[in-house]
N, CA, C and O atoms as CSV, one atom per row, in Angstrom:
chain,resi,resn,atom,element,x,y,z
A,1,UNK,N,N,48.380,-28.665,-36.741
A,1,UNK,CA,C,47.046,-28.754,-36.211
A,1,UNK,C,C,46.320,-29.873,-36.953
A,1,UNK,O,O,46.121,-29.815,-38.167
A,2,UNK,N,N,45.949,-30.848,-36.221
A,2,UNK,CA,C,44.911,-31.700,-37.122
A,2,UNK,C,C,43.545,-31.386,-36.699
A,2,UNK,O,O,43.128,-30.609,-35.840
A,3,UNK,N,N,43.080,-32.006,-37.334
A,3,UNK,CA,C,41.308,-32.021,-37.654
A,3,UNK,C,C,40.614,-31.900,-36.288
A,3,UNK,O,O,39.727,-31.095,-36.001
A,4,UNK,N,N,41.235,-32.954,-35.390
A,4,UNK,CA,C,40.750,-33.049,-34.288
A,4,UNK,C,C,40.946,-31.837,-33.233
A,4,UNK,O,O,40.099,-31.400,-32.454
A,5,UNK,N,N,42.003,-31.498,-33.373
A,5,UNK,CA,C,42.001,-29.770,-32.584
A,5,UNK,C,C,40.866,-29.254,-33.059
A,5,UNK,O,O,39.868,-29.349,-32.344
A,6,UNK,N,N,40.791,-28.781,-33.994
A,6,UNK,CA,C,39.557,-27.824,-34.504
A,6,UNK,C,C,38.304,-27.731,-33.425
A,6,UNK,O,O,38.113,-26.754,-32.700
A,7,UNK,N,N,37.389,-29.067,-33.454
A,7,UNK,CA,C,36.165,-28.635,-32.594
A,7,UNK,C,C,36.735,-28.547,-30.783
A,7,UNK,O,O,35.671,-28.179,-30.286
A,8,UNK,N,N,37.338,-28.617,-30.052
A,8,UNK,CA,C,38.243,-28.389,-29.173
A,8,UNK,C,C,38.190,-27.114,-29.219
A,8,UNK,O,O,37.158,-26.680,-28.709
A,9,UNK,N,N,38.968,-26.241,-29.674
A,9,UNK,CA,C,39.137,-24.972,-29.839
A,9,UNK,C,C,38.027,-24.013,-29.559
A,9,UNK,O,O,37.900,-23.071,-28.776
A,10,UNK,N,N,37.096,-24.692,-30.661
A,10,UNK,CA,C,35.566,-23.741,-30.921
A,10,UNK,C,C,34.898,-24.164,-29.833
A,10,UNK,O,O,33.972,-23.398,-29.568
A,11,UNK,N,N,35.047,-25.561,-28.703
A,11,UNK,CA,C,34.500,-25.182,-27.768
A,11,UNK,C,C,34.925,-24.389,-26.346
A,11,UNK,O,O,34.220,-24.040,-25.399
A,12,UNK,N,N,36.254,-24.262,-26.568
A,12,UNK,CA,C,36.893,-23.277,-25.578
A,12,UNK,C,C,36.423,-22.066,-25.590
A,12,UNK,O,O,35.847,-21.611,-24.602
A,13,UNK,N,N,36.597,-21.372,-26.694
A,13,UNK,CA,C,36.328,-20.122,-27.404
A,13,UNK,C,C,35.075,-19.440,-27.100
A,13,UNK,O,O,34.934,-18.243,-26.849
A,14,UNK,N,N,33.755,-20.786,-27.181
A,14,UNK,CA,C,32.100,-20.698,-27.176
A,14,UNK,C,C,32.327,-20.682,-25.664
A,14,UNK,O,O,31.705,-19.756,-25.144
A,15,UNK,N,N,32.896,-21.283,-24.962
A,15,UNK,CA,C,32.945,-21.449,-23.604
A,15,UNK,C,C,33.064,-20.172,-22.381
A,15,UNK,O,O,32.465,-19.923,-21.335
A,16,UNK,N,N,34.365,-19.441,-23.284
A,16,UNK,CA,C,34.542,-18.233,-22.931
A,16,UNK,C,C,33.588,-17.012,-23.330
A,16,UNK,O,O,33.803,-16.006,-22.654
A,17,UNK,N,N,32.851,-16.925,-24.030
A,17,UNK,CA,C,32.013,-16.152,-24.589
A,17,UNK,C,C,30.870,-16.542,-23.872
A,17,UNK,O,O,30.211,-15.554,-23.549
A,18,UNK,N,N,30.354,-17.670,-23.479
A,18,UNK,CA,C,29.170,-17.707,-22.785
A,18,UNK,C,C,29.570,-17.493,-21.017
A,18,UNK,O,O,28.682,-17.428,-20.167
A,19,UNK,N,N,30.968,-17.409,-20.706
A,19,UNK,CA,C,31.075,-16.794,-19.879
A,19,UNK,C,C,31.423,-15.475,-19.634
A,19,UNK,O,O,31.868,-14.982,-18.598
A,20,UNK,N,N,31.089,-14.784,-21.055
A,20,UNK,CA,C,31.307,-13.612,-20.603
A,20,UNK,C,C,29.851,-12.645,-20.316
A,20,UNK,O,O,29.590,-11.625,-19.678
A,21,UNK,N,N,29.041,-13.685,-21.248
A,21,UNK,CA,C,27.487,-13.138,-20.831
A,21,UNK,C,C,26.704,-13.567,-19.915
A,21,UNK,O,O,25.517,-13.322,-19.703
A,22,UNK,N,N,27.693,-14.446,-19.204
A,22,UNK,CA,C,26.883,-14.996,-17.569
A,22,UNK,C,C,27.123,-14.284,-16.427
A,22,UNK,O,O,26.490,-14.370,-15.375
A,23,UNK,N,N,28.669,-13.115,-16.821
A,23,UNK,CA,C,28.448,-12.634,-15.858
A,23,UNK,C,C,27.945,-11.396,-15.258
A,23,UNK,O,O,27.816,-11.066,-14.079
A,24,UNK,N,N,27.595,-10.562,-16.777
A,24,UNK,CA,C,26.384,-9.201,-16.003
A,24,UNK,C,C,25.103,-10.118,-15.438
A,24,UNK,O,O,24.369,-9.739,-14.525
A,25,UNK,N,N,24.996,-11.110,-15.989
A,25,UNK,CA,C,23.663,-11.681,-15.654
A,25,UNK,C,C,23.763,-11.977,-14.170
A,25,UNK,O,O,22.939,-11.548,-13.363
A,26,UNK,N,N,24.743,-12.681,-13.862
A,26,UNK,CA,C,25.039,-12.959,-12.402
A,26,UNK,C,C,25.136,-11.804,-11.136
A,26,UNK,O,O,24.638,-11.847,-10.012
A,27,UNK,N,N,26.002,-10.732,-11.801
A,27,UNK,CA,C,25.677,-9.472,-11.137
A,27,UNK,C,C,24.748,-8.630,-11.145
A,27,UNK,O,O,24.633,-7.746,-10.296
A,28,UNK,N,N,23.673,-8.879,-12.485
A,28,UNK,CA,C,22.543,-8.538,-12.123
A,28,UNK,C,C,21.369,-9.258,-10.954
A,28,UNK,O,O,20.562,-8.623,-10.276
A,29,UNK,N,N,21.540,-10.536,-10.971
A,29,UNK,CA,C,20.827,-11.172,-10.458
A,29,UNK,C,C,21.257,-10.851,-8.441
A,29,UNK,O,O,20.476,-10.777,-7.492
A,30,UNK,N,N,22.750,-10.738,-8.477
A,30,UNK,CA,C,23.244,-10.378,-7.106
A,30,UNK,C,C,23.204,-9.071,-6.722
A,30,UNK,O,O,23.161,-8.964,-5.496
A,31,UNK,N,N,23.202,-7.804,-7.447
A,31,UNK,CA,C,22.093,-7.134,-7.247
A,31,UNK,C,C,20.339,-6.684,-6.771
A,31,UNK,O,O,19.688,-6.020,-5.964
A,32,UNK,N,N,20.242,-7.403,-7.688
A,32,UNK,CA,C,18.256,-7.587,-7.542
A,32,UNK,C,C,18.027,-8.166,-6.330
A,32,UNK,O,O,16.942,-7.896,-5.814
A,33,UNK,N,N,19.108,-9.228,-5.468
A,33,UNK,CA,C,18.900,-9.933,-4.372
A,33,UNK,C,C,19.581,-9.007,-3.316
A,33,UNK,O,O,19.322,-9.087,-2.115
A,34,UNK,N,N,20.027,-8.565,-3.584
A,34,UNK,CA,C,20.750,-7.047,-2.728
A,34,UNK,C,C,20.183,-6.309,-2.178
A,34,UNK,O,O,20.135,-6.162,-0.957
A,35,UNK,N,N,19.522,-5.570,-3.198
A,35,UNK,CA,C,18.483,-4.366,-2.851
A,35,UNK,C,C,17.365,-4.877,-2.939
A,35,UNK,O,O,16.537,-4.012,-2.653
A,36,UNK,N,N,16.908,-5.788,-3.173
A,36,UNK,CA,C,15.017,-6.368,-3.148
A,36,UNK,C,C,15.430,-6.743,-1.903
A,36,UNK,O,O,14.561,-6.506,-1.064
A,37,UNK,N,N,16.533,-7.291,-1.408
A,37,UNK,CA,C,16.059,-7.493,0.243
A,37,UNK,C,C,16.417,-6.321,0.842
A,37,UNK,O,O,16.386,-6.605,2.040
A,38,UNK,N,N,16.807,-4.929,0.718
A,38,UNK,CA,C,16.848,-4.288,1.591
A,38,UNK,C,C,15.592,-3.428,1.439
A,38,UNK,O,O,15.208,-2.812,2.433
A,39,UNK,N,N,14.929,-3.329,0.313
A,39,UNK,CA,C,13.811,-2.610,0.176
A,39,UNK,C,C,12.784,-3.200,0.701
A,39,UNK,O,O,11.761,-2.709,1.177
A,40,UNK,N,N,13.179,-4.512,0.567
A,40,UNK,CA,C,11.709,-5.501,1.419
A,40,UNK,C,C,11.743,-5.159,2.942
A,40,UNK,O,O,10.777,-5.122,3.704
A,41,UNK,N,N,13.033,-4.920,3.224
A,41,UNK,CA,C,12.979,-4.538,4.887
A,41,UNK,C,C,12.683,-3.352,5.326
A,41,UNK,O,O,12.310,-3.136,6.479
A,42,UNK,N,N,12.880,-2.130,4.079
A,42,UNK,CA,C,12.115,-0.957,4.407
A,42,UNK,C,C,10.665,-1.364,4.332
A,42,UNK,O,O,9.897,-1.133,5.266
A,43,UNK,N,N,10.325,-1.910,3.332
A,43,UNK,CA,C,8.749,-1.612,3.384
A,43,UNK,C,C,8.225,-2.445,4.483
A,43,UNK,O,O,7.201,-1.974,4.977
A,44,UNK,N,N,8.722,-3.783,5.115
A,44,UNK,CA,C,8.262,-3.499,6.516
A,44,UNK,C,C,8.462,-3.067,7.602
A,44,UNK,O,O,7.794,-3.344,8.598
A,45,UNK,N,N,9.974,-1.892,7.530
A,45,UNK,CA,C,9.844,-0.716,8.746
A,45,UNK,C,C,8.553,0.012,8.075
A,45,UNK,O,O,7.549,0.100,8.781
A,46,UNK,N,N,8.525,0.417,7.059
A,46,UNK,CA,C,7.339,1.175,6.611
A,46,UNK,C,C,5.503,1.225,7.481
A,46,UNK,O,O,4.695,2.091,7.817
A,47,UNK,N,N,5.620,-0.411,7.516
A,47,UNK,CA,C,4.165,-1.271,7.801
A,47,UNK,C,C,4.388,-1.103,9.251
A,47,UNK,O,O,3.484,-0.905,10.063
A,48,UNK,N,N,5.217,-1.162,9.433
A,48,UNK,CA,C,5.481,-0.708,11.309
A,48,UNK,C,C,5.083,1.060,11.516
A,48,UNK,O,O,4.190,1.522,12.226
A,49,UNK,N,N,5.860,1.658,10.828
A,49,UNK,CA,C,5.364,3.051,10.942
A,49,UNK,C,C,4.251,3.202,10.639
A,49,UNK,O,O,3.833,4.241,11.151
A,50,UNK,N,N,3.274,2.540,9.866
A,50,UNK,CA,C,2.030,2.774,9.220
A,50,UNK,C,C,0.839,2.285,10.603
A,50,UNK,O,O,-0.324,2.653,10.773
A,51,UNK,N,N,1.642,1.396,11.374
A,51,UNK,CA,C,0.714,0.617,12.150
A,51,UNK,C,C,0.210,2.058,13.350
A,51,UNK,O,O,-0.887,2.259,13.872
A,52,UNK,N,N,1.321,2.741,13.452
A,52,UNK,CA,C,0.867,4.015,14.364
A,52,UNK,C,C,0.700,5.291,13.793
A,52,UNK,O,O,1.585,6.143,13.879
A,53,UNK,N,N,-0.422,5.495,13.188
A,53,UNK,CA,C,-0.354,6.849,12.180
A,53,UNK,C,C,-1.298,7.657,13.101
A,53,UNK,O,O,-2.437,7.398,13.490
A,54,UNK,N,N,-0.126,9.185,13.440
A,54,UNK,CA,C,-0.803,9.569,13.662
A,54,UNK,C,C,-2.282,10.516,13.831
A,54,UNK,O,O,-2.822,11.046,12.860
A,55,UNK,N,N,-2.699,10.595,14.945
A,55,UNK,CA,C,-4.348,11.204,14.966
A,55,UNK,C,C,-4.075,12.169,13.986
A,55,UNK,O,O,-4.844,12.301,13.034
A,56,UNK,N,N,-3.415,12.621,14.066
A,56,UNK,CA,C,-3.658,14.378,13.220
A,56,UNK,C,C,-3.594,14.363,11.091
A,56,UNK,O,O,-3.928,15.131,10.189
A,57,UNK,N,N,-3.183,13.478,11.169
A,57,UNK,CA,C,-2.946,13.032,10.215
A,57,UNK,C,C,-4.472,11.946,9.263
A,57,UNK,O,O,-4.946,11.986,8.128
A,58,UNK,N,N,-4.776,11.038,10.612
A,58,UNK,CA,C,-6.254,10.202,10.357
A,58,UNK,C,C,-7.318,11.389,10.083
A,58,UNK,O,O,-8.169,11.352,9.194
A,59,UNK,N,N,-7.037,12.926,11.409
A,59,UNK,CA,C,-8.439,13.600,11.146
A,59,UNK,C,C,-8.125,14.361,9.865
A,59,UNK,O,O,-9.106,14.692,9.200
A,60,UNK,N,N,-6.668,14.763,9.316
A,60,UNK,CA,C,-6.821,15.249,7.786
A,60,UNK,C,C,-7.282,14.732,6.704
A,60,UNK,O,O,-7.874,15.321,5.800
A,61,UNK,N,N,-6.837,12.869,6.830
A,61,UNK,CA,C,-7.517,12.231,5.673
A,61,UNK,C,C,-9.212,12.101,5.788
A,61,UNK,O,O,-9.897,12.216,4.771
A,62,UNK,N,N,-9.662,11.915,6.771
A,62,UNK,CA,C,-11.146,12.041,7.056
A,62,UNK,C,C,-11.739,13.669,6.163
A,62,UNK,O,O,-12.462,13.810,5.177
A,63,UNK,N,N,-11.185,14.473,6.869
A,63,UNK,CA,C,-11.623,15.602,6.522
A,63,UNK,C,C,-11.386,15.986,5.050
A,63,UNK,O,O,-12.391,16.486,4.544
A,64,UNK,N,N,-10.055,15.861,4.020
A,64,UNK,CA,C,-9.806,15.610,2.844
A,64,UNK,C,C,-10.394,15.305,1.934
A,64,UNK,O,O,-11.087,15.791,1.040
A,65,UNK,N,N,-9.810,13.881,2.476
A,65,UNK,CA,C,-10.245,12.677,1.126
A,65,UNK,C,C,-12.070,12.151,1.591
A,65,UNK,O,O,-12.971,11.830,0.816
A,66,UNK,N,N,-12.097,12.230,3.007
A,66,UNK,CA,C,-13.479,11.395,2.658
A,66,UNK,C,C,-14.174,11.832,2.137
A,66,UNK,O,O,-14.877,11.399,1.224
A,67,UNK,N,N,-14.074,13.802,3.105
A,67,UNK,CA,C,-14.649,14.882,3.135
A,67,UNK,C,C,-14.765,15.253,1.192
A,67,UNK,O,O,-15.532,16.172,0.904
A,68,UNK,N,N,-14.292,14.800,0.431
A,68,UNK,CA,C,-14.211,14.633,-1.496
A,68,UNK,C,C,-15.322,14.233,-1.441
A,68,UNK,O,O,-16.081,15.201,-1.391
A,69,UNK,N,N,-15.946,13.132,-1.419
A,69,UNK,CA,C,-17.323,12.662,-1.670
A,69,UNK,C,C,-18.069,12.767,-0.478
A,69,UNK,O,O,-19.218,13.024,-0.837
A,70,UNK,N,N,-17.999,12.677,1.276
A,70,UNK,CA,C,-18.930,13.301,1.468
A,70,UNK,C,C,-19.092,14.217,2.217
A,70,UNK,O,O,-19.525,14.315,3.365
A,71,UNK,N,N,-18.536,15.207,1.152
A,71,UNK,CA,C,-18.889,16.466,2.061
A,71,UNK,C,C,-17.725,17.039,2.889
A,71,UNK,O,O,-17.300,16.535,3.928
A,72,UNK,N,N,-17.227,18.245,2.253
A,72,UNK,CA,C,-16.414,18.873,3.677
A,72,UNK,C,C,-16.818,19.176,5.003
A,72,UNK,O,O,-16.053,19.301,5.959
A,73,UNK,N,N,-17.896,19.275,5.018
A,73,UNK,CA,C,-18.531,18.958,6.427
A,73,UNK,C,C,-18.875,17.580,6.756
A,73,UNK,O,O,-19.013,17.306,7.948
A,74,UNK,N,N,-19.022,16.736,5.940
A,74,UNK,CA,C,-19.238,15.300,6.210
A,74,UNK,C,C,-20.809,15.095,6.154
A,74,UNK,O,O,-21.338,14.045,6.520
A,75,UNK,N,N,-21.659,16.419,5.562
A,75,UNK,CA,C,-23.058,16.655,5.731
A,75,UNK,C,C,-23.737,15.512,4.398
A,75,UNK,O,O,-24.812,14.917,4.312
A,76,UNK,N,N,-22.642,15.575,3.579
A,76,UNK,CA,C,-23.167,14.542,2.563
A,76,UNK,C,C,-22.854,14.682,1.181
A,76,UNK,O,O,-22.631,15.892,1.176
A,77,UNK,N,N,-22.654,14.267,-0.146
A,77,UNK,CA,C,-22.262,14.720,-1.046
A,77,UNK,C,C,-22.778,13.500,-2.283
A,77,UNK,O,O,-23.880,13.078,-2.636
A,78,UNK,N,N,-21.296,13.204,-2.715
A,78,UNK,CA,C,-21.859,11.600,-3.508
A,78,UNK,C,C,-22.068,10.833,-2.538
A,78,UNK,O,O,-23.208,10.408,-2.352
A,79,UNK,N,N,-21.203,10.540,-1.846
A,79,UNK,CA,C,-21.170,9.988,-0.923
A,79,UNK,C,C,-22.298,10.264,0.457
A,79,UNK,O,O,-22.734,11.415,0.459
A,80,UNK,N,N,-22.713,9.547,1.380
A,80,UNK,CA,C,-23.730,9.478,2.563
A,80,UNK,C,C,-23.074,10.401,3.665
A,80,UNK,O,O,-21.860,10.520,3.825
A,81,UNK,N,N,-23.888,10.930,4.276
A,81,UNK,CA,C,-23.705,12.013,5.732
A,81,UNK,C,C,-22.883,10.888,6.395
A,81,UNK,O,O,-23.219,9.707,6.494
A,82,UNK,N,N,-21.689,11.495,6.852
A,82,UNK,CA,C,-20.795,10.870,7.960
A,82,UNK,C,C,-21.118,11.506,9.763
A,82,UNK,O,O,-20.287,11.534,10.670
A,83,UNK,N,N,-22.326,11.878,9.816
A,83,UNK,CA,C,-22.341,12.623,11.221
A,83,UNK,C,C,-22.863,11.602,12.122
A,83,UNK,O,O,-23.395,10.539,11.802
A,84,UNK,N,N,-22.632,12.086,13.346
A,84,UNK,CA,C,-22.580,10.959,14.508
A,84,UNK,C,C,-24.485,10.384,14.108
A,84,UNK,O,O,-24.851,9.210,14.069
A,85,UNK,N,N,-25.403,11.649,13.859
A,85,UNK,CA,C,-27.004,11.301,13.809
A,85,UNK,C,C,-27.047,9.629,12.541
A,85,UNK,O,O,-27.603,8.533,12.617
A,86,UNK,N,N,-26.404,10.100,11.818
A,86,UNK,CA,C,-26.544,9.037,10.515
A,86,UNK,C,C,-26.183,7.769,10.397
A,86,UNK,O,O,-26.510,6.877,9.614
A,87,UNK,N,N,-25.118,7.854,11.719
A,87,UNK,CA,C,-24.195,6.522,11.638
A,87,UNK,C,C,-24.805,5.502,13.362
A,87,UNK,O,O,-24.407,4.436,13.830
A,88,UNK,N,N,-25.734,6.352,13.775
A,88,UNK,CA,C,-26.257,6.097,14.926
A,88,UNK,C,C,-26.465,4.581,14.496
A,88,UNK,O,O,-25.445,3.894,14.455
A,89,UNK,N,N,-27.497,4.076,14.219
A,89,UNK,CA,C,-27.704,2.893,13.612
A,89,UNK,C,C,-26.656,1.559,13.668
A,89,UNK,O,O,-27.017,0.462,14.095
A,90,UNK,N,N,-25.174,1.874,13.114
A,90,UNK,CA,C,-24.406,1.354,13.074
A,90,UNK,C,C,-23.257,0.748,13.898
A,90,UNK,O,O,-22.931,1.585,14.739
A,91,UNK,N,N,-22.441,-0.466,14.010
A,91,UNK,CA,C,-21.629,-0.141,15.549
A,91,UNK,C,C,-19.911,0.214,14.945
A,91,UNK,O,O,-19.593,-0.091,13.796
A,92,UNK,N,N,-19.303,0.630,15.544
A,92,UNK,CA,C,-17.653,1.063,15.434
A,92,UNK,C,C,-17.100,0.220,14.059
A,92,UNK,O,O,-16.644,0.760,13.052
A,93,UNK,N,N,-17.268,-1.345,14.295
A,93,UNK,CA,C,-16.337,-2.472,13.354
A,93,UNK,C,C,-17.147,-2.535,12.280
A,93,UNK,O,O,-16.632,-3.008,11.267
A,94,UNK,N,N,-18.412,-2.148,12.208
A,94,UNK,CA,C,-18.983,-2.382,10.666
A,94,UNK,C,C,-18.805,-1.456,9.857
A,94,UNK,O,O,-18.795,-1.635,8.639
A,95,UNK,N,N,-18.581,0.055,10.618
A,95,UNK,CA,C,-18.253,0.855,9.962
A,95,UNK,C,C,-16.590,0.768,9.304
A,95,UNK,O,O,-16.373,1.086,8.135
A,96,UNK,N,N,-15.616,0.350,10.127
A,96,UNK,CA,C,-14.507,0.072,10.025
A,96,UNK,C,C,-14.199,-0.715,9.312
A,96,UNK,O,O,-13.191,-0.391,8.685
A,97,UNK,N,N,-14.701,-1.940,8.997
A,97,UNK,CA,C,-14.999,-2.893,7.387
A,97,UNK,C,C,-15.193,-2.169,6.228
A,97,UNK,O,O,-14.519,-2.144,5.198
A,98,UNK,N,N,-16.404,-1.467,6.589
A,98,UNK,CA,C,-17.035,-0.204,5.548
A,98,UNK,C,C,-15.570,0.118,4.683
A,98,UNK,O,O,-15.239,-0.182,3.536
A,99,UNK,N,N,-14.786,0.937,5.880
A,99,UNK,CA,C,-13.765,1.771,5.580
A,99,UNK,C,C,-12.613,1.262,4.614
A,99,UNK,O,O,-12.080,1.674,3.584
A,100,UNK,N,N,-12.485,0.093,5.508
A,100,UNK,CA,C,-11.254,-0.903,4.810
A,100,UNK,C,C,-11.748,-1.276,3.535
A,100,UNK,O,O,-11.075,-0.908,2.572
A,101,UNK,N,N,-12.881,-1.990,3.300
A,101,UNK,CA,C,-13.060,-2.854,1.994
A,101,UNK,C,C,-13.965,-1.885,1.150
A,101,UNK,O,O,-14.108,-2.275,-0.009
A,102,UNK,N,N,-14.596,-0.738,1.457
A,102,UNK,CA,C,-15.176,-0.160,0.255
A,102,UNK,C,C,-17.088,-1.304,0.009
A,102,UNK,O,O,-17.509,-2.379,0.437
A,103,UNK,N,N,-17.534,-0.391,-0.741
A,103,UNK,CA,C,-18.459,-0.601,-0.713
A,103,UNK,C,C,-18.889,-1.410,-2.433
A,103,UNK,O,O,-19.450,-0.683,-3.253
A,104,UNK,N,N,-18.611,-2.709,-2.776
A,104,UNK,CA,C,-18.544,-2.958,-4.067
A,104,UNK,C,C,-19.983,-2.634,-4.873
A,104,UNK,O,O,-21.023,-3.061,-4.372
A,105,UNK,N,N,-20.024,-1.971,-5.968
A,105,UNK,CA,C,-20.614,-1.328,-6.966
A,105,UNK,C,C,-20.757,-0.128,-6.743
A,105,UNK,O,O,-21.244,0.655,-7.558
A,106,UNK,N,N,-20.275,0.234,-5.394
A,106,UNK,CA,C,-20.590,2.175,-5.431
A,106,UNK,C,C,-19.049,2.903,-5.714
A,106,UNK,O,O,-17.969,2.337,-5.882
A,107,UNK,N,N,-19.307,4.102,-5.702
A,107,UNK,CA,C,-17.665,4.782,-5.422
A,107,UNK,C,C,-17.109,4.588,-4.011
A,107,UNK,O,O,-15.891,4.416,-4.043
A,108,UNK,N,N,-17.535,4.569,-3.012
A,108,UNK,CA,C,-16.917,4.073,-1.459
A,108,UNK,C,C,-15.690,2.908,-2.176
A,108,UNK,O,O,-15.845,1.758,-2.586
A,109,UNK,N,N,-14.573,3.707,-2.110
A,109,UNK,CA,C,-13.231,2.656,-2.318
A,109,UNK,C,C,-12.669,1.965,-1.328
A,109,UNK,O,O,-12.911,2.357,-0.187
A,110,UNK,N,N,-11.772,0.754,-1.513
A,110,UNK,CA,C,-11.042,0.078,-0.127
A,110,UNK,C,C,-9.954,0.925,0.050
A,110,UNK,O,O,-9.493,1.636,-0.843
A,111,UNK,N,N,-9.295,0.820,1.850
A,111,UNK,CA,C,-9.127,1.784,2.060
A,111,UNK,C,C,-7.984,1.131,2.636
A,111,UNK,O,O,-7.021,1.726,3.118
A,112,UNK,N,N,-8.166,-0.468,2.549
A,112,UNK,CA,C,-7.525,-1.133,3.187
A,112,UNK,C,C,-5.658,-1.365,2.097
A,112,UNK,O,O,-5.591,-1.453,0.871
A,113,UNK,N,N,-4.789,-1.392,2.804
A,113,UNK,CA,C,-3.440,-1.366,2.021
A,113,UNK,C,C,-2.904,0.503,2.841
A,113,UNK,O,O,-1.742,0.786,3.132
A,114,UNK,N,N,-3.848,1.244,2.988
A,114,UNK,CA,C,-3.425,2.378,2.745
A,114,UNK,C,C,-3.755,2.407,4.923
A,114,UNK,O,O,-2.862,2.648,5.736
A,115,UNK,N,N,-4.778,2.186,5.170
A,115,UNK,CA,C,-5.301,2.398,6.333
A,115,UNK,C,C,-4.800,0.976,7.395
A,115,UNK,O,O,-4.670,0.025,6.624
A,116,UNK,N,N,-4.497,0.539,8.803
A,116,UNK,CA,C,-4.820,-0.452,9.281
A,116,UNK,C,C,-6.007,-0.348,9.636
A,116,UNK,O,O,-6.742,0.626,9.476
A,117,UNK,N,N,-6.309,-1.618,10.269
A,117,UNK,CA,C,-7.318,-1.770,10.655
A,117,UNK,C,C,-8.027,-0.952,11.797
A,117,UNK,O,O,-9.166,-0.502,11.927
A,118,UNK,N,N,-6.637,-0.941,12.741
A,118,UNK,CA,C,-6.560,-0.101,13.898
A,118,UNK,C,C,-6.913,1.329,13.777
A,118,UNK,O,O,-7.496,1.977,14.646
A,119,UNK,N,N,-6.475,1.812,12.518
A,119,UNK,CA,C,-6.704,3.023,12.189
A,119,UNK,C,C,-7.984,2.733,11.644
A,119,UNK,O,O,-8.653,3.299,12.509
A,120,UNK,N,N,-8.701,2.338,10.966
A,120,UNK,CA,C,-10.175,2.530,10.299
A,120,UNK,C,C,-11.049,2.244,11.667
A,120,UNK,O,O,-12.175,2.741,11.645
A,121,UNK,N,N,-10.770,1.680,12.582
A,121,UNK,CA,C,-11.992,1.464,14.015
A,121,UNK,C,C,-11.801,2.759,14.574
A,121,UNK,O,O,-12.918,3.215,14.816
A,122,UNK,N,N,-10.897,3.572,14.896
A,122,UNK,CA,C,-10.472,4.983,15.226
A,122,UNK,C,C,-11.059,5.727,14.489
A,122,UNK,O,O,-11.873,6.473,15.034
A,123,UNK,N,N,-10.879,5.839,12.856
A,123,UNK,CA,C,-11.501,6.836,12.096
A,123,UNK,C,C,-13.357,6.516,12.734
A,123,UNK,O,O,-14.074,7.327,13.321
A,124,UNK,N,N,-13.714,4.957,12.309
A,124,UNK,CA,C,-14.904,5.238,12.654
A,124,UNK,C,C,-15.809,5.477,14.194
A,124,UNK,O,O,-16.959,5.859,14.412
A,125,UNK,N,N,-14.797,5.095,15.002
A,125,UNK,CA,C,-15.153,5.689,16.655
A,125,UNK,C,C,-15.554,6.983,16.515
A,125,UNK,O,O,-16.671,7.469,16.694
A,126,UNK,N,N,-14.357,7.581,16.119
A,126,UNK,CA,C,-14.495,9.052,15.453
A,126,UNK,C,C,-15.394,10.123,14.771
A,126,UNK,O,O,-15.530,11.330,14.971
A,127,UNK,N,N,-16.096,9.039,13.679
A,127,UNK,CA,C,-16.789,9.809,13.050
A,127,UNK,C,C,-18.430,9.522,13.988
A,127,UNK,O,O,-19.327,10.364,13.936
A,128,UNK,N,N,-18.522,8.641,14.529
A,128,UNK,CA,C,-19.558,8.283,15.983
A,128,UNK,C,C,-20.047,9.242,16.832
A,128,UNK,O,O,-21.194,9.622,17.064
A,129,UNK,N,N,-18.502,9.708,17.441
A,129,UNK,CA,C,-18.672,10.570,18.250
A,129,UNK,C,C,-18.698,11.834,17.827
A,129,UNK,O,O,-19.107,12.715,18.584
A,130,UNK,N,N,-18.158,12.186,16.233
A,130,UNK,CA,C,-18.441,13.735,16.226
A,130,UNK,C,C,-17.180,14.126,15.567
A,130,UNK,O,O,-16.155,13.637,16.043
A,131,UNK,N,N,-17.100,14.708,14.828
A,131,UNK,CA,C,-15.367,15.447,14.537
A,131,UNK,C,C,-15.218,16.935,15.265
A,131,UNK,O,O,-14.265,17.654,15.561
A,132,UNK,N,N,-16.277,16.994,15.361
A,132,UNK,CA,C,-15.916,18.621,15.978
A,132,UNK,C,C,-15.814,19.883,15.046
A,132,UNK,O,O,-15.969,19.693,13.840
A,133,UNK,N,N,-15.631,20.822,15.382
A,133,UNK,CA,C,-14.993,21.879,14.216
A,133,UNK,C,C,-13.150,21.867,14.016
A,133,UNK,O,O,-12.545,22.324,13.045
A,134,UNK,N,N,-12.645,21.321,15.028
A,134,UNK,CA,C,-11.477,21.002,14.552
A,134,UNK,C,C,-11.277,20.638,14.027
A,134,UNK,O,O,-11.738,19.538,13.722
A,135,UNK,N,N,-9.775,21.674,13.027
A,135,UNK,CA,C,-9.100,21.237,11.813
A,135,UNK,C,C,-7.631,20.785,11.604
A,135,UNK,O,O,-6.608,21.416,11.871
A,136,UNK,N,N,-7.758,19.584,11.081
A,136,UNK,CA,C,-6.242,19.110,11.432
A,136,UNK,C,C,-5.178,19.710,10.514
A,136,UNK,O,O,-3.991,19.428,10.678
């Protein structure tokens, strides 16, 4: 062996060793591209299912969650009277903005991510005309 073998060697050696830590990395990385695209394609079957939610389901979260601040009757609480008399004033889409973006500096949260749009003009048609005593 002369001198000159030596660094030769140590770069074969380094060579193999940095390929041995390239390749969880590589199968991690072909992984992550695996399932991040199949999860990306659930979450927009998800946004598709979300786009038709149904009624019975909109009048539970109304009645629920809104019904938390105002009012299980919607008569009023922290939150402002949701009855058709209160909202008279107002038309369908402003309320439906309302819904989506929240009201900044009060507790009224956005609603938007969780609700479409389609669904917040419905909730507020809804709360327009009346909920009724029906319980979803």
């Amino acid at each position: 062996m002369t001198a000159l073998d030596f660094p030769y060697r140590d770069r074969a050696r380094e060579s193999r060793v940095n390929r041995r830590r390239a390749l969880p990395l590589a199968w991690g990385l072909f992984l992550a591209l695996a399932f991040g695209g199949a999860m990306a394609a659930e979450a927009g079957n998800d946004c598709q299912r979300r786009a038709d939610t149904p009624k019975a389901e909109l009048l539970r979260l109304v009645r629920h969650d809104c019904g938390s601040c105002h009012g299980l009757t919607l008569k009023g609480g922290l939150g402002k009277p949701l009855l058709p008399k209160n909202l008279a004033g107002r038309d369908a889409r402003t309320l439906a903005r309302i819904i989506l973006d929240g009201i900044p500096g009060t507790p009224m949260p956005a609603w938007r991510g969780i609700l479409t749009e389609r669904d917040a003009l419905w909730i507020a048609r809804k709360l327009k005309e009346g909920l009724g005593r029906a319980s979803p």
